[in-house]
N, C-alpha and C positions, 0 to 999 in steps of 0.2 A: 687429568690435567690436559689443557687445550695446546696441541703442537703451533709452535710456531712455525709460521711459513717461513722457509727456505728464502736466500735469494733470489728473486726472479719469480718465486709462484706467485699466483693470486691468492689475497684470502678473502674470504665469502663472509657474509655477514648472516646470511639465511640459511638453512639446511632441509629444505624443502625438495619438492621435485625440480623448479627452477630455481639452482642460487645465484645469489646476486650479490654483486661487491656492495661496499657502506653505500658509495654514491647513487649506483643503480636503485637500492631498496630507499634511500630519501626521496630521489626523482619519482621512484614507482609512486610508492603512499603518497606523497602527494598528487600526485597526477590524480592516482582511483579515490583520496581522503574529496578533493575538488568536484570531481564528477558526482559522485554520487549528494554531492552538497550543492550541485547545480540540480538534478533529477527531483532530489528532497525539496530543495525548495522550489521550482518551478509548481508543485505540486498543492501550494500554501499559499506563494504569492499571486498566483492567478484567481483563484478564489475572492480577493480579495477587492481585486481591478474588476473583477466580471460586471456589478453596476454600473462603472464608469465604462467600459466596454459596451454595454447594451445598450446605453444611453445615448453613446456617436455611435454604434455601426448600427442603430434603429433593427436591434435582434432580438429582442426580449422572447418572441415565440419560440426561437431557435434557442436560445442557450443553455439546454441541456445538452444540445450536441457538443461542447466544446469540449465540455469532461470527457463526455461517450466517444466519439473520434478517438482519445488520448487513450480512454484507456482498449479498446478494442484494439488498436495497434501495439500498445506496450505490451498486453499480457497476450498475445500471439506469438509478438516477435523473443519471448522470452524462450522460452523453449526448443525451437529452430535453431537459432543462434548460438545456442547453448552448447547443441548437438553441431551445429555446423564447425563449433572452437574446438571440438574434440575429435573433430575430422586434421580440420587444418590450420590449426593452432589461435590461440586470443589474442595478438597484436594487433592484426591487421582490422578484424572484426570488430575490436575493442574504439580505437581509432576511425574504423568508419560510421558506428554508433555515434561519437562524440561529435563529428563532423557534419554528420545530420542531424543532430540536437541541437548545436550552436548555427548553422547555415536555415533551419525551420526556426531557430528563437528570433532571427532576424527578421526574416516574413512576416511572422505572425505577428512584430512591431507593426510593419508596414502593411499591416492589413487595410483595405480601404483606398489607401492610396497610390496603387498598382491599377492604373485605369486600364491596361493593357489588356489587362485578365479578363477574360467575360463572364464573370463573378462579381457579386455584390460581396461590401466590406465583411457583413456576418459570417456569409461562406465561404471566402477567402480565410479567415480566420480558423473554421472549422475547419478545413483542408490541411492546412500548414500545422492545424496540433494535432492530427493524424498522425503528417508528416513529423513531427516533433516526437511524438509516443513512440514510434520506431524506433526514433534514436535511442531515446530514453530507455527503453525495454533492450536492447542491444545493449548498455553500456549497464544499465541494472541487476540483467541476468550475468552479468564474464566478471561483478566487482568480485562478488566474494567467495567465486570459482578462481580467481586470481590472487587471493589472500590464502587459496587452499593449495595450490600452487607452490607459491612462494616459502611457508611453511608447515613446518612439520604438522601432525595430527596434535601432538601435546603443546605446540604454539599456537594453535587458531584462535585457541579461544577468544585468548586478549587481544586480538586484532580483529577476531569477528564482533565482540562486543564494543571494540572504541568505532567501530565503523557503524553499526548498528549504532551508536550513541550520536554519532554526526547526524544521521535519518531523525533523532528525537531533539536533536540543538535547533536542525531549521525548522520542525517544523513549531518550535515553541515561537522563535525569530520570524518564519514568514511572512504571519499576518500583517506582522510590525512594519516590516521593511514592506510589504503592498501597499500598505497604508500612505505611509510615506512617500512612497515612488508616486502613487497616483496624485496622493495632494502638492506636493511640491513640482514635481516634474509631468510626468503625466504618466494614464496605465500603459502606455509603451515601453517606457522603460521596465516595467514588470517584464517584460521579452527582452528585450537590449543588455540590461543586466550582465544576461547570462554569458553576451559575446566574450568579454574581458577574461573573466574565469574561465570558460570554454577555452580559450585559447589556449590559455596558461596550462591548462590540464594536459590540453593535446600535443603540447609542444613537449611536458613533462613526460608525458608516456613513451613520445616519438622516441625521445633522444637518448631515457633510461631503461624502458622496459625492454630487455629482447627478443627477439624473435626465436621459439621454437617449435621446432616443426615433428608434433606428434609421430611417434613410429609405434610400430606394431596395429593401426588400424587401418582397415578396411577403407578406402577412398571411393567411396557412392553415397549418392546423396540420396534420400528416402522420396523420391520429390510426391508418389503417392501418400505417402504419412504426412507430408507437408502440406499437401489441399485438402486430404479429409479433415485432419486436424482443426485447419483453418476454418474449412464447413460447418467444421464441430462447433468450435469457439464463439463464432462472428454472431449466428441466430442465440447463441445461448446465451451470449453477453447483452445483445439488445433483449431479449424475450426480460432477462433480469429486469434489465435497465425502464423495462416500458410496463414493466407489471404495475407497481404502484399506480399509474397514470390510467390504465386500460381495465386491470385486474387479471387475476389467472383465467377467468373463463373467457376473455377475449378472442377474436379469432386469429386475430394478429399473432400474439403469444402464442395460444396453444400452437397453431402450426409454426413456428418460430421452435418451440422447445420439443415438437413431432421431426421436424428437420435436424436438429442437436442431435438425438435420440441417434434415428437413424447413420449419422456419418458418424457417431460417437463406435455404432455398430461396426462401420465401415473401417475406422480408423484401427480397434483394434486387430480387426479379421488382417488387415494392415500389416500392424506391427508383427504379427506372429509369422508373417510369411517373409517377410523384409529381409534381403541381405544385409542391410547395415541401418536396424533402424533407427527413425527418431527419437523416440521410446521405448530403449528394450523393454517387456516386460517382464524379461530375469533382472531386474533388479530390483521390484516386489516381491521375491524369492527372499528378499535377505528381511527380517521380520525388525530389523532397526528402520530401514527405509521405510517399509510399509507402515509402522507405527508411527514414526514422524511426519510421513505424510498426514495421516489421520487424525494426528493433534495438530497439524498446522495448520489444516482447513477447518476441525474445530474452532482453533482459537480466532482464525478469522472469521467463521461466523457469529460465535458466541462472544464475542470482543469488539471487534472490529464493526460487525455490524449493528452493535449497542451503541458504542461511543459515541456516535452523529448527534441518539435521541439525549443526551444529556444537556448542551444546548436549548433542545427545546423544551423540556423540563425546567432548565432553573429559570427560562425565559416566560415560559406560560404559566407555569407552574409559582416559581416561590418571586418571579414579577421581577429579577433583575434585568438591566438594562442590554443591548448587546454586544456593548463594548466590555461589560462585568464578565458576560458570559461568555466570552473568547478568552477573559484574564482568567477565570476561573479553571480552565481547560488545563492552564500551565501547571498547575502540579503533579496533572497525569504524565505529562511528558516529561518533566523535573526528573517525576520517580523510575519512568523508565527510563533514562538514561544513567539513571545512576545503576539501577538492578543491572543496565548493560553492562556497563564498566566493568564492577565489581562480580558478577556473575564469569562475564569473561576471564578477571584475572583469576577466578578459584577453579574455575575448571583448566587454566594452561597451570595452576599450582598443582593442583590437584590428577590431572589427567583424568579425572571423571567428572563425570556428566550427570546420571541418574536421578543424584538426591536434588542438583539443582531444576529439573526438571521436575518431580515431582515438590516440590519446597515454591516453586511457579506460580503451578497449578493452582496448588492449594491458596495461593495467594489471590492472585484472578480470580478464583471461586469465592472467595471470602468476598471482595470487594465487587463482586457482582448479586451477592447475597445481602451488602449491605443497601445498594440501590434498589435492589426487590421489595425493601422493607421502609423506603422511602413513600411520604406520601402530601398532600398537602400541608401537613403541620413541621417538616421535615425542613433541619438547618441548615445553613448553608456550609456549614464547617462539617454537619456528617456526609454532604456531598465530596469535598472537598478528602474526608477521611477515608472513603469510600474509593474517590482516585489514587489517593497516591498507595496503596496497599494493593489494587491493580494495578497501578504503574510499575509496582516496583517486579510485583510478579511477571508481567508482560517482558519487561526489562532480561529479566534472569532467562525466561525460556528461549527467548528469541535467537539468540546466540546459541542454542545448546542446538539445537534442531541442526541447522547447519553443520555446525563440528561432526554431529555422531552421523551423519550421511555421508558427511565426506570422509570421518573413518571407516565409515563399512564400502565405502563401493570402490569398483575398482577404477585404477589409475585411467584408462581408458575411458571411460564413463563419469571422469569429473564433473565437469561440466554438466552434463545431462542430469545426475543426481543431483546437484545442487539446486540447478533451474527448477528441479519440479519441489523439491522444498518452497522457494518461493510462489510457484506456479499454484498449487492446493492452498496456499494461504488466499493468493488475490481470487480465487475464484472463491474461496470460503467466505468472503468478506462483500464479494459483491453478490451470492445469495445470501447472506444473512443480513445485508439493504435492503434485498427484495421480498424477503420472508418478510422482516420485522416492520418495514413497511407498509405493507398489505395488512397485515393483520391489526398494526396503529391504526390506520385511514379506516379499517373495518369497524371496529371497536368503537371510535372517535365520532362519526359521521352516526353511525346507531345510537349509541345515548347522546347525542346532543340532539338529533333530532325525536328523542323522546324528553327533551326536557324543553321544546318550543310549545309556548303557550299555543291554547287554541286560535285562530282565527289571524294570529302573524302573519301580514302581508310578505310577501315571498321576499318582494323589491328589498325589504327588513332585512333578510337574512342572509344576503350576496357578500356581505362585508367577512360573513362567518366563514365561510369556506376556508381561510386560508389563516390560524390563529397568529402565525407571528407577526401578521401584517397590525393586529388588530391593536398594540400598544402607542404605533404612528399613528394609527385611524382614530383615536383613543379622542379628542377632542373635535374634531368631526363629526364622529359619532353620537357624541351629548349634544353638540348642537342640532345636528340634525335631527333626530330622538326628541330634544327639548321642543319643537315647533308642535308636536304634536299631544295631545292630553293622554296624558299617563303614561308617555314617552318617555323618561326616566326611567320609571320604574320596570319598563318592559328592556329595556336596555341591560337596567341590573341582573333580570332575572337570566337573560342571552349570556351575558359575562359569567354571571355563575354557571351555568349550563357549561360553557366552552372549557371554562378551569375543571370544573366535574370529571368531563370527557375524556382532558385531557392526562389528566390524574389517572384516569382507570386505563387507557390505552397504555401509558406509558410503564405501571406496573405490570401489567400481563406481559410487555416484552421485556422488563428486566426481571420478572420469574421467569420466563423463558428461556434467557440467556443462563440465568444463575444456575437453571438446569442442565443446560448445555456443557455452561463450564465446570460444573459439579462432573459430571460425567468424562471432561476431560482428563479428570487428576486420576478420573480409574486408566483413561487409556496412558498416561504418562507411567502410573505403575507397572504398566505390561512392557515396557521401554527395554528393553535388552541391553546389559550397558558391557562394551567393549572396554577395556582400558586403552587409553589413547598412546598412541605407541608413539616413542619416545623419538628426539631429535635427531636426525645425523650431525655428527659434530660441523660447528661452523667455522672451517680452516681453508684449509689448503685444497683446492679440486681443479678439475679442467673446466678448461673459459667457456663460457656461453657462448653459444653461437651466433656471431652478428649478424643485427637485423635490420 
């Protein structure tokens, strides 16, 4: 039975390593429920604007940098910062992430119109979402090391899953709301947006979250672990980024991923001599960490780096439109955010983890086997059956990963194990774009150019290059085709060649994946499962220390 406080105590609402009174744990969750639904969706709404972006700031050659800036600074600063909050605590860090995210979402409105800058609009742009992705990666890496914090091991769950569920609400919402912002108002307010919520987050954190200041660690910063790392990172994220465009045997990439290689060397010779490093690597010792790492960079490559090519499948493939094929996306994220939910709440019932983790797997693997088996005669409802059976798997694992890291490692190293659970996903995700790309564009570019009749004027076949274009070009195409004799029919034969191509590319990456994820539900079997240790009661204790 729960003591009642005393006259005069405080009573606690949370029983974590930081407790926190009713008011404080309202202010917090909201503050980090906002933040990380400003980060989500910045991530969906810009995507959206980028046309009308390329269109005024005349950057069409540029804008894959917008992404690549974004994400080479997010998934850097995730792990540093992680390590740095475990040094000297998550308020202040928390707080200056969020204040470079809302201060960069401003800029990168007013991109173009800073005549000051000695930068054109494009690159102004791509600067400021550099600038932005710090933030982002700063307030993304300390959310749900501050939900671990806050509560106990047997509470995370259902707080890491409703948080996890906000990441799945905007990104079903983003499109919608970029949509809108750019037609009605314009793509700036896709940035502007963010000011109003931004605030409100920072003023919630300010005023509710406390400040405490880590004891028992070591006060040095790794700053060798931090430039190798970075070394590490920077060429290995662009060699990803530019394979598709260049290919592997490029010279650009290979030395791009020969430079990875070696600071990758550097980094850990690094870590093992490190007084206080940025990545211990005693916390690969503990075979929970190390297995969750190795399903989470699974899942982001065999998931994450799948889910893009679906789009272009029901686009090329079964010919819907690509406003269908953005609505069609939503029952992938429907189902994971419910698997979130409910995943979360059975594991804070439950205190285990295991079966939902393998129970995941096995799902993701199903609904990756059902895409494998997908092909041009293929409905659009077993697409759609296809998503939400990997949504919902997605949904349940995602949450778990988390939990069982931050039950095995120690107090000290929160932070740092949580980061790198995120940290192996995003890099899992952004090679299994550059894998599964490569080997699309391989596949795709070979049998379409073996299904080009003989004697096809080249000029003919410029339009082919690029298939999503080719539905817009769709009536262009017949006319201009039709001027010439037997231009029709040579038109037909291209069309069918391109859907052929694209048929076959697009089944070899989702056999691929489906083996990938087949292979993850063995590594989820080998999961070591802790029971999640139970609450401290939530009463009466001494006050936190103001911050």
């Amino acid at each position: 039975m729960e003591r009642v406080a005393a006259p005069g105590e405080t009573t606690y609402s949370t029983s974590g390593f930081i407790r926190l009174t009713r008011p404080q744990l309202t202010g917090t969750l909201a503050g980090l429920a906002l933040s990380l639904l400003l980060a989500a969706l910045d991530q969906t709404i810009v995507g959206t604007a980028m046309p009308s972006i390329i269109t005024q700031l005349l950057g069409f050659d540029r804008y894959p940098w917008v992404t690549t800036a974004y994400l080479l600074t997010s998934t850097v600063a995730v792990p540093i910062f992680a390590k740095l909050s475990d040094i000297y605590g998550r308020k202040w860090f928390f707080l200056a992430g969020a204040v470079v995210f809302v201060a960069s979402s401003a800029l990168c409105g007013a991109a173009g119109q800073m005549n000051f800058i000695p930068l054109d609009g494009m690159n102004q742009l791509i600067v400021f979402r550099g600038i932005q992705g710090l933030g982002a990666g700063i307030m993304f890496g300390l959310i749900f090391t501050i939900i671990g914090d806050v509560f106990s091991p047997a509470e995370r769950g259902k707080y890491q899953g409703l948080f996890a569920a906000v990441w799945g609400v905007a990104s079903i919402f983003g499109p919608t709301l970029g949509g809108w912002l750019t037609d009605h108002l314009s793509w700036r307010w896709a940035f502007y947006v963010n000011l109003p919520v931004g605030i409100i987050a920072i003023a919630a954190i300010y005023l509710e979250f406390p400040y405490f200041h880590p004891q028992g660690v070591r006060r040095i910063i790794d700053w060798m672990g931090v430039f190798t790392l970075t070394a590490c990172l920077v060429p290995l994220l662009l060699a990803l980024t530019w394979v598709t465009d260049y290919g592997w045997t490029s010279m650009r990439v290979e030395a791009l991923l020969m430079v990875a290689a070696v600071m990758l060397g550097l980094f850990l010779l690094t870590e093992m001599k490190a007084a206080e490093p940025l990545l211990p690597l005693s916390l690969f010792r503990d075979s929970v960490i190390t297995i969750c790492s190795i399903a989470n960079f699974v899942l982001g490559m065999g998931m994450f780096g799948v889910i893009i090519y679906l789009p272009l499948f029901m686009q090329g493939v079964l010919g819907v439109s690509a406003t269908q094929s953005g609505s069609l996306l939503t029952p992938l994220m429907l189902a994971a955010v419910i698997g979130n939910i409910f995943g979360g709440q059975v594991t804070s019932r439950l205190g285990r983890y295991k079966a939902l983790a393998i129970v995941g797997s096995i799902l993701v693997a199903a609904g990756m086997i059902i895409f494998a088996g997908m092909d041009g005669a293929t409905l659009q409802s077993r697409v759609v059956l296809g998503m939400v059976i990997a949504g919902i798997g997605m949904g349940l694992v995602q949450p778990v990963y988390t939990v069982a890291v931050q039950n095995s490692a120690p107090r000290q190293h929160m932070g740092t194990a949580t980061a790198s659970s995120q940290f192996f996903r995003s890099i899992g995700s952004t090679m299994g774009v550059a894998v599964f790309g490569s080997l699309f564009l391989t596949i795709y570019k070979r049998d379409f150019a073996s299904s080009i009749p003989p004697g096809t004027p080249q000029v003919a076949l410029e339009p082919f290059s690029n298939p999503l274009l080719l539905d817009q070009l769709r009536p262009q195409l017949e006319a201009a085709f039709g001027r010439y004799p037997d231009g029709p029919n040579l038109l037909h034969t291209l069309m069918g060649g391109v859907r052929a191509s694209l048929v076959h590319g697009l089944q070899v990456i989702f056999v691929v994946g489906a083996v990938i994820m087949t292979a993850a539900v063995v590594v989820n079997v080998m999961l070591r499962e802790i029971p999640l240790r139970g609450h401290r009661r939530a009463g009466s204790g001494p006050p936190a220390e103001p911050g």
